[in-house]
N, C-alpha and C positions, 0 to 999 in steps of 0.2 A: 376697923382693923381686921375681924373676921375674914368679911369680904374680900379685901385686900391681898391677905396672907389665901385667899383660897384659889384666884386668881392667878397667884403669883406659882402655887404648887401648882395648878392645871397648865399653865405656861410654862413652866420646867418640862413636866409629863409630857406634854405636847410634840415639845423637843427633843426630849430624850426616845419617847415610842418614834418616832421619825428615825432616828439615829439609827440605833437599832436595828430595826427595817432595811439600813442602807449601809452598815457595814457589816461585812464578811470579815471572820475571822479562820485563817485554815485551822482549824481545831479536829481532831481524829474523831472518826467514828465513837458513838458512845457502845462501850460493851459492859454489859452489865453483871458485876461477881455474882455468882452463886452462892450466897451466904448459908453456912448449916441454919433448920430451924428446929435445931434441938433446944429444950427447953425453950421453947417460941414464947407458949403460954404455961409453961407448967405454974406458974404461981396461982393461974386461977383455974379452978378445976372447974367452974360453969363456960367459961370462956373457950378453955381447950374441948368441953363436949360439944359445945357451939358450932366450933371450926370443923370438929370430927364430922359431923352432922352434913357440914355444908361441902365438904370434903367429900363424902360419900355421895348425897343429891347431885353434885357438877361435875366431879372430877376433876379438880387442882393441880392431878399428879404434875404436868409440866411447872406450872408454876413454883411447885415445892421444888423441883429438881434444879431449876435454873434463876428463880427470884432472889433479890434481896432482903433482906426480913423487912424490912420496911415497905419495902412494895405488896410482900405479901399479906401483911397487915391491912394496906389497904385495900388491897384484893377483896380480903375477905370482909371487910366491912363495907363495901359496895354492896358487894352481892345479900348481905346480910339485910342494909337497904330493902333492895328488889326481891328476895327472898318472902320480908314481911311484908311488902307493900302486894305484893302478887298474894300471898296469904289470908289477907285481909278482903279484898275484892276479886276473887278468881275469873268470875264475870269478864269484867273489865279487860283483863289481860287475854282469856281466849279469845273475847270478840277479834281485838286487835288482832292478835297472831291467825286469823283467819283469812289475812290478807294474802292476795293472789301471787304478789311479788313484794317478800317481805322488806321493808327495809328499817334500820335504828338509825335515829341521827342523834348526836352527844352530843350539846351544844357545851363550849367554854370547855375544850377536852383537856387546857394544860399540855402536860409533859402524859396525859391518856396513862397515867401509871395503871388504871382500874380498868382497861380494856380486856382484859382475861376474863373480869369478872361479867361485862357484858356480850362477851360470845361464849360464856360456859351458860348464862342464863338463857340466851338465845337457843341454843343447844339440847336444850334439856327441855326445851317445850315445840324445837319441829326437828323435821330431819329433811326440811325442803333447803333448799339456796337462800341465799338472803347476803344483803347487805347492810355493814356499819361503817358507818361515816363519823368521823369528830370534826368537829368546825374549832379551830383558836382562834382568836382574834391577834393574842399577844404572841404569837408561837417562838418569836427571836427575843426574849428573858432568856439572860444568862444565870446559867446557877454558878457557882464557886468555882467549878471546875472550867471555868470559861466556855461547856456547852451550854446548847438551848434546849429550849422542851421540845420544838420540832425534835433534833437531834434524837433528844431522850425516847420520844413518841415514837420515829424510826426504828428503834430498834424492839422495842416492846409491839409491834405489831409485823416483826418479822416472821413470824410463825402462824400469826392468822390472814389466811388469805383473803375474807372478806374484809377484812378491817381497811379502807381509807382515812389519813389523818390530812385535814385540810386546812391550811390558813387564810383566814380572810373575816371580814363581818358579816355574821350570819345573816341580817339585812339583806346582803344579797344573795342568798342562799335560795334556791328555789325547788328544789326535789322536793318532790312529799315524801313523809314516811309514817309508818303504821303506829311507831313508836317515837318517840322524841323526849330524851332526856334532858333536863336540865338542873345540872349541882350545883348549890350554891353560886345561885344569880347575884348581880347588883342591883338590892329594892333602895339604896341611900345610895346617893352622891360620894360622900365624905370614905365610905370603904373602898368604893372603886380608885378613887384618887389617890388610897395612902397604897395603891396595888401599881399605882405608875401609870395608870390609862387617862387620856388628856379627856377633859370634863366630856366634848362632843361624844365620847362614846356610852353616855349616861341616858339612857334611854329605856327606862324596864317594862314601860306600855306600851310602845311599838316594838319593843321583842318580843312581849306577850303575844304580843295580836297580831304579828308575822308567824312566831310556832301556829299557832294554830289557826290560819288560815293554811300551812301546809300540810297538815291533820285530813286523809279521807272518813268518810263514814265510819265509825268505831275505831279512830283512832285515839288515841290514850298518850298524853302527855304526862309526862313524871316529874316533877321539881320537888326539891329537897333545900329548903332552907336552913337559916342555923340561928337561933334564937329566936326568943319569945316574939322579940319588936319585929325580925326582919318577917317571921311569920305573917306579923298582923299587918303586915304591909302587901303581904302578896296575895293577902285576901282582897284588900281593897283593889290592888290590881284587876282580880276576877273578878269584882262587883264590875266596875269597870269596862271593863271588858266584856262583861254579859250586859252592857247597855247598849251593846253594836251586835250582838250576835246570838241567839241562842245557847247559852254556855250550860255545863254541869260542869259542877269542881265536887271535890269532899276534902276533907283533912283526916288526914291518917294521925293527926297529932305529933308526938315526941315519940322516933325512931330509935330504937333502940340501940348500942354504942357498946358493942362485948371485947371490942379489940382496941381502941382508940379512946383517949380518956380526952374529949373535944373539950375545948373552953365552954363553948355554946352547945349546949343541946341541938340536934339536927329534928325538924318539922317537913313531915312527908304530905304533898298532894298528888291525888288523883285528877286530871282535867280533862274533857268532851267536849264536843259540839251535844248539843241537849236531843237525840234522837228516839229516845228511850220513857218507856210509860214508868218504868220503878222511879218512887221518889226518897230516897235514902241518897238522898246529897242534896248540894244547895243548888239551886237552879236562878237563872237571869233570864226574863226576856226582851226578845230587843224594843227596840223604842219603834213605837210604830209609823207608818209611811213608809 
């Protein structure tokens, strides 16, 4: 009956992401209020130094000027992310940002509400050109207001000129890039499905091992999982995956969450091509022949 009933939702999804895909609704440009963010955070006074802090390190000001509290929320818990993960292994992040022609690719960007947060990080560590890329898969989900997250993404990357939002499966995605995000991936089946995506696009080993064949020499993949299990599932991935390839990964562990009270605890990784003689990470090598 499991079976059954799972089939029967991947065959609905199926349907419905095709749908989707293939009707246009004239629905107006998304423009987005300006919500005040007085008392944003005043109930927690670690939370509001947090912001200050991160506030001061990127410069928000547009965001604060023109976001919605909710966006800036999640603004700042992006960056808050990237903040401690770059904290933790500083290495890691200059090597990458050393690259000739910089580029970030977001993989699974949504409705990109946190792209502010990835061109203020960007920002704050070159003052060369570069480009960011988001990849959706799902980009025409409707929220309530009968737009989509393209739609939404559209306008949230009106102001930054590097920013492209793109829809399509990042399977076919082929740029390299120095950096490569990826926020809460699908390591199970059963979450992608209750998300509306038809089973075929369940694939977490050959997304893996697509990001980082587009990875040059010290490039640095970022994934952010959310709970204990989906954690230990994207380990096995990279075990995995370091049986084809020379890999380093690390675990940054349980990310820290000052704005956003998640259900799931969010789990930070660092990942490589293994080019490097320090061993403070886990390392895989490939299977020989």
């Amino acid at each position: 009956m499991e079976d059954f009933l799972t089939r029967l939702k991947s065959d609905r999804n199926r349907l419905e992401f095709a749908l989707r895909n293939f009707v246009r609704l004239p629905v107006p440009a998304y423009q987005e209020p300006n919500e005040t963010k007085d008392n944003l955070l005043t109930g927690d006074p670690e939370a509001l130094k947090k912001a200050e802090t991160l506030h001061r390190c990127y410069d928000l000001s547009r965001l604060y000027r023109s976001a919605t509290r909710q966006r800036t929320l999640e603004t700042l818990s992006c960056l808050e992310w990237l903040d401690h993960l770059a904290s933790v292994e500083p290495g890691w992040f200059e090597r990458a940002f050393q690259a000739e022609q910089f580029r970030w690719l977001d993989v699974g960007a949504k409705n990109w509400a946190y792209v502010e947060a990835l061109q203020a990080f960007i920002r704050a560590r070159t003052d060369a050109p570069f480009r960011l890329d988001g990849v959706e898969l799902d980009p025409n989900r409707r929220y309530t207001d009968f737009r989509t997250r393209r739609q939404y993404a559209e306008r949230f990357i009106q102001p930054i000129p590097e920013a492209r939002y793109h829809a399509g499966n990042i399977l076919s995605w082929q740029q390299p890039a120095a950096i490569i995000s990826h926020f809460l991936p699908f390591v199970f089946r059963d979450p992608l499905l209750d998300w509306g995506l038809p089973e075929k696009c369940f694939q977490p080993q050959a997304i893996l091992n697509h990001l980082l064949s587009l990875l040059p020499p010290g490039g640095l993949l970022l994934i952010v999982n959310q709970g204990e299990e989906e954690a230990r599932e994207q380990e096995a991935l990279f075990q995995t995956a370091a049986g084809q390839l020379p890999l380093r990964w690390k675990s940054l562990g349980q990310l820290p969450a000052s704005f956003i009270e998640y259900r799931y605890s969010r789990y930070g990784w660092l990942c490589g091509h293994d080019d490097r003689t320090d061993t403070d990470y886990h390392a895989g090598n490939p299977k020989p022949g």
